[in-house]
C-alpha positions as semicolon CSV with decimal commas, in nm:
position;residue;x (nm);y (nm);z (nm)
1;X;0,000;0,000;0,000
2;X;0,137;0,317;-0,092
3;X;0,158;0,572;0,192
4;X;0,269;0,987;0,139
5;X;0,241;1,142;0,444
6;X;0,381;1,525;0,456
7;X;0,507;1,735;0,725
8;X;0,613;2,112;0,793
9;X;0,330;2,319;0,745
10;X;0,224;2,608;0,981
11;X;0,137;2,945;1,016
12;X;0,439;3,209;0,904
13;X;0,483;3,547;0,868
14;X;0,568;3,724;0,536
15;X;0,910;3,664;0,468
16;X;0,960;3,399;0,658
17;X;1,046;3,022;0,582
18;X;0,950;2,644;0,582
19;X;1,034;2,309;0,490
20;X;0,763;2,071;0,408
21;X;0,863;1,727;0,385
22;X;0,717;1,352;0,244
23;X;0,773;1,060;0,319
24;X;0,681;0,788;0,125
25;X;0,680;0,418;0,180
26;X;0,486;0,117;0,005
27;X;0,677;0,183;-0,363
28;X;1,046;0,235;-0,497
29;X;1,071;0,553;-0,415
30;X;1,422;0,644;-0,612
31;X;1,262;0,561;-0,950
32;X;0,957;0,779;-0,984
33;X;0,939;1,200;-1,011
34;X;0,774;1,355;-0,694
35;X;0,564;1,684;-0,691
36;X;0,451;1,916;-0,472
37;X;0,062;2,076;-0,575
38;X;-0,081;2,312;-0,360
39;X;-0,425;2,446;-0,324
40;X;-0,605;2,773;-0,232
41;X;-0,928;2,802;-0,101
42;X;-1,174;2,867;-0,427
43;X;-0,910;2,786;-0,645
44;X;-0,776;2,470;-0,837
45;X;-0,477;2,274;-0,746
46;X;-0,173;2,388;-0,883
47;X;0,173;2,228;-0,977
48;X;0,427;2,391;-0,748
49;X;0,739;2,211;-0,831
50;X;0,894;1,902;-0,942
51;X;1,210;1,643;-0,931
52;X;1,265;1,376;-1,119
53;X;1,393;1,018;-1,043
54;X;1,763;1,151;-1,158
55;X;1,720;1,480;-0,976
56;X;1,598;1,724;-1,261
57;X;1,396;2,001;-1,125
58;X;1,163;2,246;-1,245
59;X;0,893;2,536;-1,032
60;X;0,583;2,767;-1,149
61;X;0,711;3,069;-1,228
62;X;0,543;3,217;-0,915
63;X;0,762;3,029;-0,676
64;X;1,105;3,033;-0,935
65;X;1,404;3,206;-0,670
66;X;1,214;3,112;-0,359
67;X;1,138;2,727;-0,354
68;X;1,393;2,436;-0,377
69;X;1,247;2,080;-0,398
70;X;1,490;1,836;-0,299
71;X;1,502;1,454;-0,227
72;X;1,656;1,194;-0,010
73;X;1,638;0,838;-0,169
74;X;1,783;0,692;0,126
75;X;1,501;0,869;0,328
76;X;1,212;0,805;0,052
77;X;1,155;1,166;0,145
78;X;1,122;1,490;-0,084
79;X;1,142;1,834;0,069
80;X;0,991;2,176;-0,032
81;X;1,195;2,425;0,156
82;X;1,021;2,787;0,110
83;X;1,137;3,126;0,140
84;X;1,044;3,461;0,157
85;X;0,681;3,320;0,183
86;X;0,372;3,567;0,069
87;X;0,067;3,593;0,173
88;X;-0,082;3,411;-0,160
89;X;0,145;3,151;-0,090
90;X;-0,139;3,045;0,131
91;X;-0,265;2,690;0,073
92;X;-0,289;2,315;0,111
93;X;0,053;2,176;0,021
94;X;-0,003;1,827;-0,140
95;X;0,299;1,569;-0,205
96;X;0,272;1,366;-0,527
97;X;0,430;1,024;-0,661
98;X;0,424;0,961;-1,041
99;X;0,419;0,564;-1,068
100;X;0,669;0,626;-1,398
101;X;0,545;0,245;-1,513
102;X;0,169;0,414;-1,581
103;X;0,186;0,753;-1,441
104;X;-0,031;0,672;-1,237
105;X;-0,048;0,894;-0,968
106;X;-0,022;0,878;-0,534
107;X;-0,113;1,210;-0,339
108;X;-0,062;1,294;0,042
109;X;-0,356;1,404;0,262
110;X;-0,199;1,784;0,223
111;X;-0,021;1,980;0,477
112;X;-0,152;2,327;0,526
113;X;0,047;2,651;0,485
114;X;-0,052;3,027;0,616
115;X;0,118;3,328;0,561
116;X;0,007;3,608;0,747
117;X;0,094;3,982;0,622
């Protein structure tokens, strides 16, 4: 059974910092891309950020300079460390596993994310 629990969220003041994390467990975590989607109240989910199995990375333009994802394979964790947080960086942060034999896809149960002003 494949598990994605995440970790780190909280309530931040502008400008200030987290680190979500993931961890995974249930699959091979080293061979498949992880995400991070996050979701606003009234709005749809959005890709934040992704890595792939051999570390390739790519972010929505609105977080480019201020997120890093990162993974650990010996952890079958991936991090989202964010800085110089806004206020409309406000959401439910969501961890996601593409399965890369299908693409099917795993999500986390979300890990929420306030940024005061």
């Amino acid at each position: 059974q494949v598990q994605l629990v995440e970790s780190g969220g909280g309530l931040v003041q502008a400008g200030g910092s987290l680190k979500l994390s993931c961890v995974v467990s249930g699959i091979t975590f080293s061979i498949n891309a992880m995400r991070w989607y996050r979701q606003a109240p009234g709005k749809q989910r959005e890709l934040v950020a992704g890595i792939s199995s051999s570390g390739s990375t790519d972010y929505a333009d609105s977080v480019k300079g201020r997120f890093t994802i990162s993974r650990d394979n010996a952890k079958n964790t991936v991090y989202l460390q964010m800085n110089s947080l806004k206020p409309e960086d406000t959401a439910v942060y969501y961890c996601n596993l593409l399965r890369r034999i299908d693409r099917f896809q795993f999500w986390g149960q979300g890990t929420q994310v306030t940024v005061s002003s």
